[in-house]
Backbone bond lengths (Angstrom), bond angles and torsions (degrees), N, CA, C in turn:
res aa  C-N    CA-C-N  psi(-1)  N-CA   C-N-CA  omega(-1)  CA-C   N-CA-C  phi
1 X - - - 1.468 - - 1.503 110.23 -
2 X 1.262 131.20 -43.73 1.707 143.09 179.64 1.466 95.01 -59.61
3 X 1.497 128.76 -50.05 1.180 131.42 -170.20 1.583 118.24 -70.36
4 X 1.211 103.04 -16.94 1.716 131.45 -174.65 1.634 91.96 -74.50
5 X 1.476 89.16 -72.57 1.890 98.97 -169.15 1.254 104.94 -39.83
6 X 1.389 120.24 -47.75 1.711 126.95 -146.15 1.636 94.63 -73.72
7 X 1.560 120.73 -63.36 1.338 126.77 165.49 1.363 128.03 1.17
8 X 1.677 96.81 -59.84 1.841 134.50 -150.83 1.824 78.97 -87.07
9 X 1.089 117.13 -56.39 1.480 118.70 -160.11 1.900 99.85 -64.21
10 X 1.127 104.42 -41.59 1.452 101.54 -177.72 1.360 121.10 -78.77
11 X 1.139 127.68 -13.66 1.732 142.11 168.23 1.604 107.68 -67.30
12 X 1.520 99.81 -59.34 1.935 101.16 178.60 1.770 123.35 -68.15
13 X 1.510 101.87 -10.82 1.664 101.37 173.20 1.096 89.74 -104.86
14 X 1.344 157.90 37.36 1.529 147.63 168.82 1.749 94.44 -121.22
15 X 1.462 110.73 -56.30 1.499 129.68 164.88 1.615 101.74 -24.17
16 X 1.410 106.78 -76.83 1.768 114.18 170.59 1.435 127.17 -34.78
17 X 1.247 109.15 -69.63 1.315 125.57 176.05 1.998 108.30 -43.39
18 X 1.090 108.75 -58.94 1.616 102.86 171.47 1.486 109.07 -89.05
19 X 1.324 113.42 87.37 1.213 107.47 169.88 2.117 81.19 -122.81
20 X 1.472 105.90 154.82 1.430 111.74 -154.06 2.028 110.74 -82.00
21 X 0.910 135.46 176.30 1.099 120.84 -156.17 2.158 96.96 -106.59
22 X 1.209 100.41 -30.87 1.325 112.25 173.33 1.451 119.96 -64.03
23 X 1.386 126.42 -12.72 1.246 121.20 171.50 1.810 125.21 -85.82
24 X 1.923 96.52 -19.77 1.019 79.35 172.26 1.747 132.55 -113.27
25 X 1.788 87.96 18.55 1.834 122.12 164.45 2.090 90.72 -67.07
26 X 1.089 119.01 -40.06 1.560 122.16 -158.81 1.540 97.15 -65.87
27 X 1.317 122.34 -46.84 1.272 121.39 -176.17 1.348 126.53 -82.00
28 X 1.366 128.08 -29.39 1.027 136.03 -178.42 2.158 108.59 -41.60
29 X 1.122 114.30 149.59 1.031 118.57 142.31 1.619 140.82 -7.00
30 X 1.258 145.64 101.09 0.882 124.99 -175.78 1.567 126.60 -77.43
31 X 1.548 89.70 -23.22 1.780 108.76 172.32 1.404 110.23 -47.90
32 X 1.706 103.05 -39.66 1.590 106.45 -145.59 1.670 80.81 -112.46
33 X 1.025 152.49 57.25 1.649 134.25 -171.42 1.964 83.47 -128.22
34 X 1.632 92.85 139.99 1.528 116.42 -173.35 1.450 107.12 -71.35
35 X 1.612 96.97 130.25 1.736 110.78 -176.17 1.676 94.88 -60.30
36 X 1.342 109.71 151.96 1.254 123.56 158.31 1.428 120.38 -36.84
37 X 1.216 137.38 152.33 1.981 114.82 169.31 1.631 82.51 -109.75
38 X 1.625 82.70 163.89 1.414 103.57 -158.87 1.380 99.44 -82.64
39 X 1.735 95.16 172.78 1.555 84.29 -164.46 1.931 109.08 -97.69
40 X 0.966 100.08 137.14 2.220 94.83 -177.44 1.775 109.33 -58.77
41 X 1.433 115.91 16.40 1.602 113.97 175.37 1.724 86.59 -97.91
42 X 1.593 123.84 163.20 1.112 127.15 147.85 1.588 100.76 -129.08
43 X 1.267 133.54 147.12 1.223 136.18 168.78 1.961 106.54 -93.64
44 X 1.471 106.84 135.12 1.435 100.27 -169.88 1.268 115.49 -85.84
45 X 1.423 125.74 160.34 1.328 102.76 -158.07 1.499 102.27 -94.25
46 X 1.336 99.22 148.33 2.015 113.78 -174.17 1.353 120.29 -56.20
47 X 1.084 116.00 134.54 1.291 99.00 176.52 1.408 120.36 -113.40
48 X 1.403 104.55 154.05 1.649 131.83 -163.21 1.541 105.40 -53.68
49 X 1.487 131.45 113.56 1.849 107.27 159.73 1.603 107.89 -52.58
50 X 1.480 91.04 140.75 1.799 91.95 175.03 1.534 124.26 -50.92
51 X 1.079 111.85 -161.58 2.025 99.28 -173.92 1.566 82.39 -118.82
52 X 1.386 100.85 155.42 1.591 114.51 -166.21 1.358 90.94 -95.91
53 X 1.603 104.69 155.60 1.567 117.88 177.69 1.149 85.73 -91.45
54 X 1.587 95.36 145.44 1.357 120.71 167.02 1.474 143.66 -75.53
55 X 1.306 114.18 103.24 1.454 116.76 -170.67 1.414 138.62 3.79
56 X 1.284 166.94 53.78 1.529 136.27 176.59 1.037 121.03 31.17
57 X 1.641 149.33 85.19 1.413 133.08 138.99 1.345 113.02 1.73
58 X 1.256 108.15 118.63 1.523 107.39 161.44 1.356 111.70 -111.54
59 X 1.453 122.02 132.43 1.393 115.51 176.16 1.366 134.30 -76.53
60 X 1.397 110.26 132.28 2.086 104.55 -156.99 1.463 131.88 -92.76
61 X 1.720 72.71 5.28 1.475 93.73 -164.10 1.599 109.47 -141.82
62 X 1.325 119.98 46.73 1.304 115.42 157.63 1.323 141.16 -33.43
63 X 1.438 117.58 157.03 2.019 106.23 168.66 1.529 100.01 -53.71
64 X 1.526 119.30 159.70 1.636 117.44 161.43 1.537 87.18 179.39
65 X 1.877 93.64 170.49 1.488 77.84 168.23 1.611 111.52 -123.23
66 X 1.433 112.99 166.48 0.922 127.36 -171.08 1.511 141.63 -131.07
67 X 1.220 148.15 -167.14 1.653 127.44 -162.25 1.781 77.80 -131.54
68 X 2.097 97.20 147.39 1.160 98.84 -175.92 1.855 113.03 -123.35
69 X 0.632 142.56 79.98 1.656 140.98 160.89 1.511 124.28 -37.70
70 X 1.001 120.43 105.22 1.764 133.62 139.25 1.242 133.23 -90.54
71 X 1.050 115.00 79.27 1.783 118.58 179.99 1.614 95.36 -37.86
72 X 1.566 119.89 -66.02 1.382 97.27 -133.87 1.592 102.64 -71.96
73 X 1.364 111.98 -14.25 1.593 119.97 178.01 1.452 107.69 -83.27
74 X 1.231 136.57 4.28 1.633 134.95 -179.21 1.660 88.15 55.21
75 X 0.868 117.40 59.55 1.633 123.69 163.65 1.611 113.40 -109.08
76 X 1.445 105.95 84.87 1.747 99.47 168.56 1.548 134.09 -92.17
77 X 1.356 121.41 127.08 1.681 108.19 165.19 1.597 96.64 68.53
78 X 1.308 128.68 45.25 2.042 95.01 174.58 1.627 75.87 -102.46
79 X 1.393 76.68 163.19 1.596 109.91 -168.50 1.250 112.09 -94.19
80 X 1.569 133.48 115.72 0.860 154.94 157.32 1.644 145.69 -46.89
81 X 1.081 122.20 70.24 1.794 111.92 -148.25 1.243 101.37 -88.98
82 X 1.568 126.61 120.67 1.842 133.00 166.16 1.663 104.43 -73.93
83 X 1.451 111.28 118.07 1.385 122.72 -171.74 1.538 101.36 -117.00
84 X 1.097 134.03 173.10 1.408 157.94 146.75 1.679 127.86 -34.14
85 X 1.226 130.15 4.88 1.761 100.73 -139.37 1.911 97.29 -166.17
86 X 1.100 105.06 -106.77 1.656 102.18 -166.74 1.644 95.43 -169.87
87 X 1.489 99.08 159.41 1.310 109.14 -155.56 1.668 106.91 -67.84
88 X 1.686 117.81 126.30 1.527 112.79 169.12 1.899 114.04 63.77
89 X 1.757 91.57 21.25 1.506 97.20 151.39 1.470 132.24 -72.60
90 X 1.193 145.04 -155.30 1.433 146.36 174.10 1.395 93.41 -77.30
91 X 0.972 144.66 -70.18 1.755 129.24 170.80 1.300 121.78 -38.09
92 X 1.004 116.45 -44.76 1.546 127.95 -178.32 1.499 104.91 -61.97
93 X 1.013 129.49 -65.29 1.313 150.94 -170.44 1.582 105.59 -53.51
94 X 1.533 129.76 -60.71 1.196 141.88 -173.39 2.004 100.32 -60.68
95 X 1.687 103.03 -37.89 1.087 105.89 -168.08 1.978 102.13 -80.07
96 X 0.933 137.65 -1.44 1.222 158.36 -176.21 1.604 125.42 -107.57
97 X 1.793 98.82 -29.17 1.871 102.83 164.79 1.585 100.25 -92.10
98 X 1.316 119.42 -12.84 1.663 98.19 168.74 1.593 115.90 -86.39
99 X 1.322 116.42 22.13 1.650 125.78 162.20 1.389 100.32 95.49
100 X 1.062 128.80 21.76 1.352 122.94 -176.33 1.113 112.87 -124.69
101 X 1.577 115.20 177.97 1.867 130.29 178.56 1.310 108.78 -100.29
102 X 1.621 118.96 147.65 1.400 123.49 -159.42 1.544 80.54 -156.35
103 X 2.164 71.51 135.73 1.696 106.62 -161.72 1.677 102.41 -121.49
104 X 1.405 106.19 106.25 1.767 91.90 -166.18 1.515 89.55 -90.84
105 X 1.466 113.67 175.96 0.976 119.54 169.76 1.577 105.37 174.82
106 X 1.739 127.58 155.51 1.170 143.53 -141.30 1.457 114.87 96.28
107 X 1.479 115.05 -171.84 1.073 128.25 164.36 1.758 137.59 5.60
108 X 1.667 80.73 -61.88 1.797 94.22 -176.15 1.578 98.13 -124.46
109 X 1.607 118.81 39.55 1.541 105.38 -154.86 1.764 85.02 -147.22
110 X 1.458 122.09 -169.10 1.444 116.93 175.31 1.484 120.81 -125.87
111 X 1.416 97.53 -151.42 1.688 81.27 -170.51 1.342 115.23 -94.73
112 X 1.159 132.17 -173.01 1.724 130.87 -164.04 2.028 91.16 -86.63
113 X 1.469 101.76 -178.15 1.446 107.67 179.99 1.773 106.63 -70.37
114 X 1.071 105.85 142.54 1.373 128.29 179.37 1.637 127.39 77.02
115 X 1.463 101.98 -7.58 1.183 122.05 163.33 1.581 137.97 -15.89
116 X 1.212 143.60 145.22 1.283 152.95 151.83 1.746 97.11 -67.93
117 X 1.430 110.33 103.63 1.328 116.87 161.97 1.571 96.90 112.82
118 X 1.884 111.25 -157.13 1.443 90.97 -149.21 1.720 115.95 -96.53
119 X 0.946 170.19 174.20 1.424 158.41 -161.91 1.597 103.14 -150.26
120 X 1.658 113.50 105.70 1.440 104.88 -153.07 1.475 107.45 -115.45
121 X 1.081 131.87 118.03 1.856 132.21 -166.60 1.106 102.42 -105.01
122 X 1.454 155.46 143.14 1.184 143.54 -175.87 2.104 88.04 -147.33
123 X 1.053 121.21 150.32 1.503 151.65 170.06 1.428 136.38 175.88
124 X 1.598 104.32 152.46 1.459 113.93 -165.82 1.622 121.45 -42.69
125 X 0.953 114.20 136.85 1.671 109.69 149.52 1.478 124.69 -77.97
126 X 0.899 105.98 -52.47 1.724 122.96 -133.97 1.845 96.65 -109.84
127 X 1.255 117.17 -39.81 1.265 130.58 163.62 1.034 157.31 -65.72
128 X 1.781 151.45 -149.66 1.343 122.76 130.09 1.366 113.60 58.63
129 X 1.580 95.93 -153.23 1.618 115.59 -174.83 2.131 87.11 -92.13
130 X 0.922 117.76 19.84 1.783 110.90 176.46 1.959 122.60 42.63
131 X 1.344 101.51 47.39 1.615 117.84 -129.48 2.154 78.89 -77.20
132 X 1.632 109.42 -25.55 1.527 118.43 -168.19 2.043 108.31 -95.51
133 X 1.183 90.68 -0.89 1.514 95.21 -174.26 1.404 113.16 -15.94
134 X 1.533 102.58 -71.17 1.168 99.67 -165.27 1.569 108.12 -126.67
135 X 1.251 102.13 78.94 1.606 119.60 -174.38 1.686 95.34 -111.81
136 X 1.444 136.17 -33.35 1.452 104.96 155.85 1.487 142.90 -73.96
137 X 1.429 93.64 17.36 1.387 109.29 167.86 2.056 116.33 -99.21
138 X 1.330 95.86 -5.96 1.435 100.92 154.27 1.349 129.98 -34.87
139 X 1.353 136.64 97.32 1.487 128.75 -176.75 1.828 118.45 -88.61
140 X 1.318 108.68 147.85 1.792 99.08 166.14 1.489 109.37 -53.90
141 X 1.617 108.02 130.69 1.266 122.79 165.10 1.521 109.60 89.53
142 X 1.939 115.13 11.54 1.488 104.72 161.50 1.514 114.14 -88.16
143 X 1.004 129.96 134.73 1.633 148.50 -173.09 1.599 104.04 -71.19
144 X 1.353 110.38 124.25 1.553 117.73 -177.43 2.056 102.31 -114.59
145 X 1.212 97.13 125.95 1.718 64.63 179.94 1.453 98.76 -132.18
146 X 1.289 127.00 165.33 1.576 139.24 -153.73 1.445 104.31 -152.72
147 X 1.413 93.32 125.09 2.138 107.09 -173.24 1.296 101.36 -119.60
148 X 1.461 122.06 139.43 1.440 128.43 143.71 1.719 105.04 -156.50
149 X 0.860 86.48 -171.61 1.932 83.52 -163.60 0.872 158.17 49.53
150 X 1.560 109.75 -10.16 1.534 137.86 159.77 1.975 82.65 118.03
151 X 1.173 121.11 38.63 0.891 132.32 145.38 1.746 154.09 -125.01
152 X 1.339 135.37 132.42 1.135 106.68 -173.07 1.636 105.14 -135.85
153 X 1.581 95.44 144.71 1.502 106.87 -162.60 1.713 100.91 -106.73
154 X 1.063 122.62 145.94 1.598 124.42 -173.20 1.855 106.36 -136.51
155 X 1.242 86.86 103.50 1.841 110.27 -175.57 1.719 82.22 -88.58
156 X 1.711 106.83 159.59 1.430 140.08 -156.11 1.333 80.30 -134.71
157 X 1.431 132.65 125.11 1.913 121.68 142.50 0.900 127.17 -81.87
158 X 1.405 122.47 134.17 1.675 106.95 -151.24 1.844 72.34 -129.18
159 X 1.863 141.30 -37.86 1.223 110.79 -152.29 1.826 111.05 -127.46
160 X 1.278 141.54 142.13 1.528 106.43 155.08 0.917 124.15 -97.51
161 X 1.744 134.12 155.60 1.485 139.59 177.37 1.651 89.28 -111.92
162 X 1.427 89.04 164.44 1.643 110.32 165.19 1.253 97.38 -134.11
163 X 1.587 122.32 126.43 1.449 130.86 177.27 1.420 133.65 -97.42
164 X 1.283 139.97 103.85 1.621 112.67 -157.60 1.685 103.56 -105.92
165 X 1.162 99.85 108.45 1.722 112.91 151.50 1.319 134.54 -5.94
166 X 1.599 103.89 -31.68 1.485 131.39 -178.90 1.441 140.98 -81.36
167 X 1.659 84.84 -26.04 1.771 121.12 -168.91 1.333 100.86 -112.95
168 X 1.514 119.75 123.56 1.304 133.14 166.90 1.933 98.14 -57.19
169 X 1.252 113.72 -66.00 1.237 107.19 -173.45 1.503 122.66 -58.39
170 X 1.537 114.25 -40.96 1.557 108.70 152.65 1.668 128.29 -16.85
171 X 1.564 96.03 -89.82 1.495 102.97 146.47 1.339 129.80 1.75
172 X 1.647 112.20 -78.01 1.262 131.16 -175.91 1.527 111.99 -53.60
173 X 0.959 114.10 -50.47 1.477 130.96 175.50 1.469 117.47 -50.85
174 X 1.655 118.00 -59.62 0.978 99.67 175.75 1.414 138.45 -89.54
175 X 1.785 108.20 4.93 1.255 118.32 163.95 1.140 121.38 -96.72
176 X 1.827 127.38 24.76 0.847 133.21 171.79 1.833 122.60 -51.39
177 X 1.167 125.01 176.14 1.109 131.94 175.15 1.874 102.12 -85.58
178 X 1.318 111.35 -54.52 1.024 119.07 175.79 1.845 105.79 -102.08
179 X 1.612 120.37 108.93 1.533 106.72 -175.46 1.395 136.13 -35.65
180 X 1.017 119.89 106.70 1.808 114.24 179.53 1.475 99.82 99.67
181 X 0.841 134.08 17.21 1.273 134.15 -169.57 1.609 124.27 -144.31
182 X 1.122 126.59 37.40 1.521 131.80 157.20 1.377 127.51 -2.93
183 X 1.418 134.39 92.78 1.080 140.62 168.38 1.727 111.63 106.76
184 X 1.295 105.99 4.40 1.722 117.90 -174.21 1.594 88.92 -82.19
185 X 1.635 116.66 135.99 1.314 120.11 157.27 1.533 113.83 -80.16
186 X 1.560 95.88 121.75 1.645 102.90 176.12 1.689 119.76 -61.16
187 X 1.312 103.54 134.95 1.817 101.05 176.86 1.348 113.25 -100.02
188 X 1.487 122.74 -9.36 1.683 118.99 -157.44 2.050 82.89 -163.67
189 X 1.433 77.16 -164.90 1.880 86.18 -150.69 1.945 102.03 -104.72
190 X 1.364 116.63 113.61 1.242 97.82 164.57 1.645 112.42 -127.20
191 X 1.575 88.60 177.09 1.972 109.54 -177.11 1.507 109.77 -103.61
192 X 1.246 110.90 143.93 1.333 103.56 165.52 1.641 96.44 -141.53
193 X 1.966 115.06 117.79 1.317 103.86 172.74 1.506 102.79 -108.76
194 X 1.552 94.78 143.04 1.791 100.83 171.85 0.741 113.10 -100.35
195 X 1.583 129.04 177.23 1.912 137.58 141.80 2.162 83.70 -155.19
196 X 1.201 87.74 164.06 1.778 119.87 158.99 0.934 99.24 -32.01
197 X 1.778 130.88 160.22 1.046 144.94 115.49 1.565 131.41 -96.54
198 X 1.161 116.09 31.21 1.310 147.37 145.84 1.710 97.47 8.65
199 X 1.555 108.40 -111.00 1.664 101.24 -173.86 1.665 122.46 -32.21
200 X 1.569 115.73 -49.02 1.105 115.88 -178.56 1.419 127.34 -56.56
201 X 1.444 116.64 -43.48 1.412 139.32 141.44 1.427 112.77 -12.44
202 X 1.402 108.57 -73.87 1.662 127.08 -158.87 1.715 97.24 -72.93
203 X 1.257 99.39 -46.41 1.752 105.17 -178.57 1.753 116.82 -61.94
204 X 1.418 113.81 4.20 1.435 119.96 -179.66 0.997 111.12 -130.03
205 X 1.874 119.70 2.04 1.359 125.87 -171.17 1.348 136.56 57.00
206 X 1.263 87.12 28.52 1.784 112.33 165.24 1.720 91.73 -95.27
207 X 1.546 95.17 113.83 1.870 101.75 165.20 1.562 96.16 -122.21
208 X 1.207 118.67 48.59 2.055 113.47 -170.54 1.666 83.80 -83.58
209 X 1.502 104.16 161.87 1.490 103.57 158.05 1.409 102.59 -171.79
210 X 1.328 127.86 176.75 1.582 127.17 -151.17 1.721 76.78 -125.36
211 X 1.447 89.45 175.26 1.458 124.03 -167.84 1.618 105.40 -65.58
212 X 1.469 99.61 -5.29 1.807 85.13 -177.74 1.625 87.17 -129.00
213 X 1.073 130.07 43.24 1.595 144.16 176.48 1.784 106.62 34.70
214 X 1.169 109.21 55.96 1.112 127.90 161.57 1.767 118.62 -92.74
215 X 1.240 103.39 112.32 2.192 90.96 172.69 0.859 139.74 -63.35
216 X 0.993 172.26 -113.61 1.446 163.67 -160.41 1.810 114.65 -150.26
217 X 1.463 100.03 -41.01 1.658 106.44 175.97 1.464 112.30 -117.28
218 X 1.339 116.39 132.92 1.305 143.05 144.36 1.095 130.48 -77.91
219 X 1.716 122.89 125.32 1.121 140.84 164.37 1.461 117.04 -65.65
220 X 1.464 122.16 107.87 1.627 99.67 -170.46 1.972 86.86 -133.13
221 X 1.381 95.86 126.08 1.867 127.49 150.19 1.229 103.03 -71.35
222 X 1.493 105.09 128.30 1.502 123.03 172.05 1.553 96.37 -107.75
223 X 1.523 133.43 130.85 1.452 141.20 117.36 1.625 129.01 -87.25
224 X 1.349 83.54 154.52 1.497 95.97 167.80 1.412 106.63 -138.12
225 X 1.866 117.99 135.39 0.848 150.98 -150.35 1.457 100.17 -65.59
226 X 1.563 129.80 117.71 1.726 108.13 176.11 1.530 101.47 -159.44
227 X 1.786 101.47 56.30 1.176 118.51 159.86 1.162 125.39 153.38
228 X 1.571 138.53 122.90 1.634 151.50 -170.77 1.525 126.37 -115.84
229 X 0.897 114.79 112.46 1.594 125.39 -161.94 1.533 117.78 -112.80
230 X 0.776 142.13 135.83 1.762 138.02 -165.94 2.005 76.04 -86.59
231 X 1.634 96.39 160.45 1.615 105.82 179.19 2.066 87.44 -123.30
């Protein structure tokens, strides 16, 4: 029986002694329970592809030529030719007795259709196929619109100029970048369409005319650009 007890006594302090180490991680606190240790790998940090240089500007709006619409004038499709030079020069002019619209541009000329700055069409009234007839019947707020590229841009006329042939600064003005305005940097896109003022001219007894029988004053429609549409 002593040998019994002693047995029994030595089983329950062995019992104790292995009791497992995870049971008493189970109870602890969760507030208070030991952060993980970190791990002895570090992963290095990745690195970034560089940032790409940025493309060349391409310009979207070159000289070219293009087809021209006036609803309120029953003006469809006339054809537009982008030339070299300045408005109703000897190019201009030749390009204007074959019945058509002439688009100068360069140097002394403007910018292509849809352009930043001014976009300048010039054609006959009185002549030709009479393609400007009735372009001083242009009102504020009739819509002119101009396609090439599988695009079409729709100028608003918001002003009229009268241009004189005579006046360097005339001139200047209406081949401005910004209309009437010489040396202003353009922010947005405008139109300027011409023809003669021929009758009005003759009716005040002004018969002046330049070497390519052009008169002295121009009728010039101002737009500004206020909307682009894929065609």
């Amino acid at each position: 029986m002593r040998a019994f007890l002693s047995l029994t006594a030595t089983a329950l302090l062995l019992s104790a002694c292995s009791s497992p180490a995870p049971q008493a991680e189970s109870i602890a606190s969760p507030s208070h329970s030991a952060s993980p240790a970190p791990s002895a790998r570090t992963d290095p940090t990745p690195s970034l592809p560089p940032t790409p240089t940025p493309a060349p500007r391409r310009e979207t709006h070159p000289p070219r030529d293009a087809l021209l619409t006036i609803p309120a004038l029953d003006i469809r499709n006339l054809r537009v030719v982008a030339y070299r030079g300045k408005t109703d020069d000897a190019a201009g002019t030749r390009i204007q007795n074959r019945g058509h619209a002439a688009s100068p541009h360069g140097p002394r000329g403007g910018a292509g259709p849809g352009g930043i700055g001014n976009y300048q069409v010039t054609a006959h009234r009185l002549s030709s196929t009479r393609a400007f007839l009735d372009l001083p019947d242009l009102d504020r707020g009739d819509r002119v619109h101009v396609t090439a590229a599988g695009t079409r841009w729709t100028y608003e006329i918001v002003a009229t100029r009268k241009t004189s042939f005579r006046s360097a600064r005339s001139l200047a003005e209406q081949r401005a970048a910004v209309p009437g305005h010489p040396g202003r940097t353009p922010a947005r896109a405008f139109l300027t369409l011409s023809t003669c003022a021929t009758p009005e001219d003759h009716a005040q007894g002004n018969y002046w005319s330049d070497a390519f029988d052009n008169p002295e004053h121009r009728i010039d429609k101002i737009g500004v650009l206020v909307r682009t549409d894929p065609t």
